[in-house]
C-alpha atoms as a printed R data frame, in Angstrom:
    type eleno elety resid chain resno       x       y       z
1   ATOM     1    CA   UNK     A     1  -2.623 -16.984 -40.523
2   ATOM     2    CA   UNK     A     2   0.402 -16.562 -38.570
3   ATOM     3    CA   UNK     A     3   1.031 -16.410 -34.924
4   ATOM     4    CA   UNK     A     4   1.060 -12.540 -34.770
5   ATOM     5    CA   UNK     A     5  -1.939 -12.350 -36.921
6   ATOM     6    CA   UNK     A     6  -3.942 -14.847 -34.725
7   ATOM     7    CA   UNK     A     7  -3.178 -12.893 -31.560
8   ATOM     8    CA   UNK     A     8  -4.103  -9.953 -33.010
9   ATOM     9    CA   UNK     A     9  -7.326 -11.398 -34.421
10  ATOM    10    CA   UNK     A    10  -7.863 -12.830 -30.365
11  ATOM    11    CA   UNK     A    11  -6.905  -9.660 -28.753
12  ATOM    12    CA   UNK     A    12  -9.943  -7.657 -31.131
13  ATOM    13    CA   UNK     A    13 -12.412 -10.377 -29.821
14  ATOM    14    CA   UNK     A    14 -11.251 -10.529 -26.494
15  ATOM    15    CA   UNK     A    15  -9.746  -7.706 -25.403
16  ATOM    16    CA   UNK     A    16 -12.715  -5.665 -24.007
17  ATOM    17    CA   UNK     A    17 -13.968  -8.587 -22.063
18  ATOM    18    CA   UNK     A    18 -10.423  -9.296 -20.345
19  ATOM    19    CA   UNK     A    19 -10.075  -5.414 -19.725
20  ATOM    20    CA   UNK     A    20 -13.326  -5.598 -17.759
21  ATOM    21    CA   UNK     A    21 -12.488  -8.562 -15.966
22  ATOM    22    CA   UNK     A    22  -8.954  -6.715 -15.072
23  ATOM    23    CA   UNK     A    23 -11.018  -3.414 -13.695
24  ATOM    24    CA   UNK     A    24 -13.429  -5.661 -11.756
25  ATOM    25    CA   UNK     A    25 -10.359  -7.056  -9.967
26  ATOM    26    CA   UNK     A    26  -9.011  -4.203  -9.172
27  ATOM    27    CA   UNK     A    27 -12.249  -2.340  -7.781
28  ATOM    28    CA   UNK     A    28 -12.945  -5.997  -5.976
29  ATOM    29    CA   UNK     A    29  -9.205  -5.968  -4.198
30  ATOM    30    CA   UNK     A    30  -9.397  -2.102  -3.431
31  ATOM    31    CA   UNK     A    31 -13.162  -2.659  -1.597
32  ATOM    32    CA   UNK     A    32 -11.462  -5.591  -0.164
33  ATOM    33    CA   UNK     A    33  -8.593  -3.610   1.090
34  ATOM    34    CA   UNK     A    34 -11.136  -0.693   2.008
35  ATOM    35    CA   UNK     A    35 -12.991  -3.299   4.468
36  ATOM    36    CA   UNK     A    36  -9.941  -4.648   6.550
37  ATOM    37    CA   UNK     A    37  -8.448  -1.049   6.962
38  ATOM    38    CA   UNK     A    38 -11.955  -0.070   8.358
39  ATOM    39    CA   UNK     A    39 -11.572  -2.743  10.999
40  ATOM    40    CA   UNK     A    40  -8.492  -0.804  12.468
41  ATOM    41    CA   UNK     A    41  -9.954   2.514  12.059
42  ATOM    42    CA   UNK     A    42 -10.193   3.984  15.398
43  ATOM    43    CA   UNK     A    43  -6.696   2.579  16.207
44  ATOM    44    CA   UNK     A    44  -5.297   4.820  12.857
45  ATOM    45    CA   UNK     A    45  -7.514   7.284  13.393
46  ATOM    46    CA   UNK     A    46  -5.581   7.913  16.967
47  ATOM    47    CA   UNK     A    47  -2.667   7.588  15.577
48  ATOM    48    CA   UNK     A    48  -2.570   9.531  12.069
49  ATOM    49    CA   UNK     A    49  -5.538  11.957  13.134
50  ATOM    50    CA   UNK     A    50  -9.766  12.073  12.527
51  ATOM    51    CA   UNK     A    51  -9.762  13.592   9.803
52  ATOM    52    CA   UNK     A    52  -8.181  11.607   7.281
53  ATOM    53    CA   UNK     A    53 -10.438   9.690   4.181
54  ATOM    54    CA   UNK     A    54  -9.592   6.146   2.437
55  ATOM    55    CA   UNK     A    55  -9.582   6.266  -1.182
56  ATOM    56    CA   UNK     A    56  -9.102   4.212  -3.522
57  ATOM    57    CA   UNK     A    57  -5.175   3.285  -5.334
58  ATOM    58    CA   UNK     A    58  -3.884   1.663  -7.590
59  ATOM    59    CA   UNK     A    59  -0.238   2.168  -9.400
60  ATOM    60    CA   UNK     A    60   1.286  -0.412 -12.359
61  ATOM    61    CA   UNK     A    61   5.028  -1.105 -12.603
62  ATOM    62    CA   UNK     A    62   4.001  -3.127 -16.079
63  ATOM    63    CA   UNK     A    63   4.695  -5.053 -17.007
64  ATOM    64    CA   UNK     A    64   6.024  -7.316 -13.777
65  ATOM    65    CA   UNK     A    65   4.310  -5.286 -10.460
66  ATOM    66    CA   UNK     A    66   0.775  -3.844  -9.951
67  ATOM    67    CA   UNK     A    67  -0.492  -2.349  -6.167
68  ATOM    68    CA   UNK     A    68  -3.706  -2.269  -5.426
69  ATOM    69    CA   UNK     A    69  -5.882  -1.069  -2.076
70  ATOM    70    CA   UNK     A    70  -6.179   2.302  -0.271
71  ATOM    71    CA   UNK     A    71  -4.274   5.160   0.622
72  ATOM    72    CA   UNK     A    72  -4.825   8.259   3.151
73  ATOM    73    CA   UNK     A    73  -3.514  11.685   1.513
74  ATOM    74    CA   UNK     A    74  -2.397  14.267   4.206
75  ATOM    75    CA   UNK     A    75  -2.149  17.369   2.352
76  ATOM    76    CA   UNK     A    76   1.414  19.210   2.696
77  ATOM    77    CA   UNK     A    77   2.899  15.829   4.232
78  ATOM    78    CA   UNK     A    78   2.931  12.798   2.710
79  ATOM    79    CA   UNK     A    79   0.380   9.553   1.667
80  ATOM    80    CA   UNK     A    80  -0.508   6.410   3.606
81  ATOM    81    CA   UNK     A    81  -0.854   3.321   1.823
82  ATOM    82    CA   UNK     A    82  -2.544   0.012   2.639
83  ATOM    83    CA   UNK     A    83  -1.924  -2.448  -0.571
84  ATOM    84    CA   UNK     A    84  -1.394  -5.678  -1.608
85  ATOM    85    CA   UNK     A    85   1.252  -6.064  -3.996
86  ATOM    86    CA   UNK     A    86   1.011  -8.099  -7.008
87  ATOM    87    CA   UNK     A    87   4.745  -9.378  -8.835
88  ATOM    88    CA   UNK     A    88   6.334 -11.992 -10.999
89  ATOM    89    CA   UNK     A    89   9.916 -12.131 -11.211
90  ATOM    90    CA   UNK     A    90  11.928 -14.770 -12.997
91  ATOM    91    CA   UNK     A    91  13.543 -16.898 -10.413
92  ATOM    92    CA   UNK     A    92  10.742 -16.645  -7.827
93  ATOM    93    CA   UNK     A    93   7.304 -16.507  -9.979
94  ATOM    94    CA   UNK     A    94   4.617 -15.096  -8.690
95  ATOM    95    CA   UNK     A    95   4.215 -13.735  -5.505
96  ATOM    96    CA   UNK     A    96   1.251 -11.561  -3.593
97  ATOM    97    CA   UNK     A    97   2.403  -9.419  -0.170
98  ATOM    98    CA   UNK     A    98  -0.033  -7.426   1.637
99  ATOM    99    CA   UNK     A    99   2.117  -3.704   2.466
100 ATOM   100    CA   UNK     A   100   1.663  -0.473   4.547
101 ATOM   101    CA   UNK     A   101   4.148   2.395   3.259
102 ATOM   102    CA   UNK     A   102   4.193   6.306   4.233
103 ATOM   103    CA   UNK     A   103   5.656   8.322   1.860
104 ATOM   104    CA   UNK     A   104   6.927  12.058   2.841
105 ATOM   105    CA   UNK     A   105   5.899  14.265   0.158
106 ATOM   106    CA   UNK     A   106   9.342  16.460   0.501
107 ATOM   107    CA   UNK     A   107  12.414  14.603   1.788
108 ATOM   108    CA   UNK     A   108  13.096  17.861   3.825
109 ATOM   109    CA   UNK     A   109   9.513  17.218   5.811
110 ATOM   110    CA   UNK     A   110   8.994  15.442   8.685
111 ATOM   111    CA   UNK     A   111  12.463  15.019   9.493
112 ATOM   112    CA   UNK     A   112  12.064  13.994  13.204
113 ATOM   113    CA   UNK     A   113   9.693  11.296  12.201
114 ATOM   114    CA   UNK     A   114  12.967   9.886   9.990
115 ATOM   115    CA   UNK     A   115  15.449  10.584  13.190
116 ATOM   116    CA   UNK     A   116  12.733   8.680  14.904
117 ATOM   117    CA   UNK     A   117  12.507   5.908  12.584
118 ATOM   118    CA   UNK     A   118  16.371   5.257  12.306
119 ATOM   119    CA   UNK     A   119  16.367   4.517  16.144
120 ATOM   120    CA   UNK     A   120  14.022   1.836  16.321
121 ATOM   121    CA   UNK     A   121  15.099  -1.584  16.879
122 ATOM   122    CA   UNK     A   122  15.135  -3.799  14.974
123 ATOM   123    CA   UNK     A   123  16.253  -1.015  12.233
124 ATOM   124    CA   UNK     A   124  13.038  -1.290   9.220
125 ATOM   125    CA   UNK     A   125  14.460  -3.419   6.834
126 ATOM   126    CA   UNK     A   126  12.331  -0.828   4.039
127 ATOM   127    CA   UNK     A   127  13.121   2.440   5.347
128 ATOM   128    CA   UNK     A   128  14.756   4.947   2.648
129 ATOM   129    CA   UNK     A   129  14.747   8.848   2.644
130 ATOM   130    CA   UNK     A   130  11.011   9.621   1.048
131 ATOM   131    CA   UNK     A   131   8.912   6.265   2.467
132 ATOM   132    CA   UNK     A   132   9.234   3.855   4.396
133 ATOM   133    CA   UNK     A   133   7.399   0.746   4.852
134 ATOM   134    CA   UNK     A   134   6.223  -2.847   6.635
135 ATOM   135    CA   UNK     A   135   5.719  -5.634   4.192
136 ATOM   136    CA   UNK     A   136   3.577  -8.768   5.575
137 ATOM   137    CA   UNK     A   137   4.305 -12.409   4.722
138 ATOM   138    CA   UNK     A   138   3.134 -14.068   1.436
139 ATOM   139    CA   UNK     A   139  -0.464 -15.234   1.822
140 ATOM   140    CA   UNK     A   140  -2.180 -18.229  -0.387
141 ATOM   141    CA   UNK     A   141  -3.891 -17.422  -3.129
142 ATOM   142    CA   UNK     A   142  -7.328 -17.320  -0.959
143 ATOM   143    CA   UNK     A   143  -9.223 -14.319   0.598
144 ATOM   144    CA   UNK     A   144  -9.109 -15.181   4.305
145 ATOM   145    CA   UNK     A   145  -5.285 -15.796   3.701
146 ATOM   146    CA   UNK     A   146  -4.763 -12.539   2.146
147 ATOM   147    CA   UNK     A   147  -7.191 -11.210   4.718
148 ATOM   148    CA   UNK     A   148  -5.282 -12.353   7.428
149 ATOM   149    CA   UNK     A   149  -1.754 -11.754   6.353
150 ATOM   150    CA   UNK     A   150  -3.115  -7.696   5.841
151 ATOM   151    CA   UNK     A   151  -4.549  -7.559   9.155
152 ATOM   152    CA   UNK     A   152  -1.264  -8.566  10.480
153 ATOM   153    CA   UNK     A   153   1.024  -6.093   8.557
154 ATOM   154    CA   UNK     A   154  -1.393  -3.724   9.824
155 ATOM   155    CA   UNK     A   155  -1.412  -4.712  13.449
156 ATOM   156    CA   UNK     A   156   2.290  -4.445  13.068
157 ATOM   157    CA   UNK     A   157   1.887  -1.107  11.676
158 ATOM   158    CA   UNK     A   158  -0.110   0.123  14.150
159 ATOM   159    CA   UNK     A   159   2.238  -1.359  16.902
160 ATOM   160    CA   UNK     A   160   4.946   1.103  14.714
161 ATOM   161    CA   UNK     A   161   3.011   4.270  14.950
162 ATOM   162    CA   UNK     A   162   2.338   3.831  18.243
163 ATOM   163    CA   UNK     A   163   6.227   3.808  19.398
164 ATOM   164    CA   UNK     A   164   6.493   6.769  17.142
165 ATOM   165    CA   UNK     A   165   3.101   8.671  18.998
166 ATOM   166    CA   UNK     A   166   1.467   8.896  16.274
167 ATOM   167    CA   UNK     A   167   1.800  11.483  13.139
168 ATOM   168    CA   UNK     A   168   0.327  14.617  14.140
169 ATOM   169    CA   UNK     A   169   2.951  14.685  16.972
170 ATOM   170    CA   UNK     A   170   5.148  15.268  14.154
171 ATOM   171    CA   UNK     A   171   2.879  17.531  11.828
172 ATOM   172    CA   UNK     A   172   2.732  19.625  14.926
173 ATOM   173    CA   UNK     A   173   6.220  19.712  14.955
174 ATOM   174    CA   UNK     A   174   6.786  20.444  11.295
175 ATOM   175    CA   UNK     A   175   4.756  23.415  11.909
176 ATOM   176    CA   UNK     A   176   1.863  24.403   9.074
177 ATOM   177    CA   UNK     A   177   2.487  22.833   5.669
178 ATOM   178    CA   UNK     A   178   3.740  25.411   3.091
């Protein structure tokens, strides 16, 4: 049997069970993700508003990038995410950063919030035109480590957003979404 035929042959016999374990990862990181978020809640919820719901995301930039935690959808505005990001590049390997990102659904919204964001010092090193974003340093391969290195991203977030005053200062000034 060649070596295409024998991975073929593997994949049939293995493929459900490492599709499984992949999903049971994922839902695993995103309750994770879920649980550390809800530790800063009433901070966020000053800051971004009551009303807003955690839910559950995950996007794949396969075959080298896969996110995976939590985002907040604010209908008419944008998305909130709370993530860690999973990579592998050639020269650096593998590497694991928790993330916070707001993305404006139109690049025409919210346009204060951007004026707002270009002023701050020291300028966002991820800050482009629909998102911008605070990426945490690279945690071990453990929970608490990944635990830890989110809860700091997100402390840092929050420190942000609170410069800014918060999101629905600039909803409000938006006016109603259309």
């Amino acid at each position: 049997m060649g070596q295409g035929e024998e991975f073929f042959v593997t994949g049939i016999e293995k493929y459900l069970d490492a599709k499984s374990a992949v999903t049971m990862f994922e839902k695993e990181v995103q309750w994770r993700v879920k649980e550390v978020v809800t530790m800063h809640q009433s901070e966020l919820a000053k800051l971004f508003g009551e009303d807003w719901v955690l839910r559950d995301y995950i996007e794949s930039g396969m075959p080298d990038n896969m996110w995976l935690g939590q985002k907040v959808v604010f209908k008419g505005s944008g998305v909130l995410y709370f993530y860690l990001s999973f990579g592998r590049d050639e020269e650096d390997g593998p590497r694991l950063s928790p993330s916070v990102m707001f993305w404006r659904e139109k690049v025409t919204l919210l346009n204060p919030l951007w004026t707002s964001l270009g002023a701050i010092q020291p300028p966002l090193r991820d800050f482009h035109n629909d998102k911008f974003s605070l990426t945490g340093s690279q945690p071990s391969s453990d929970w608490a480590s990944c635990e830890k290195a989110l809860n700091a991203v997100i402390r840092e977030w929050i420190e942000l957003w609170q410069k800014l005053g918060g999101l629905p200062k600039y909803l409000l000034a938006q006016g109603p979404p259309v």
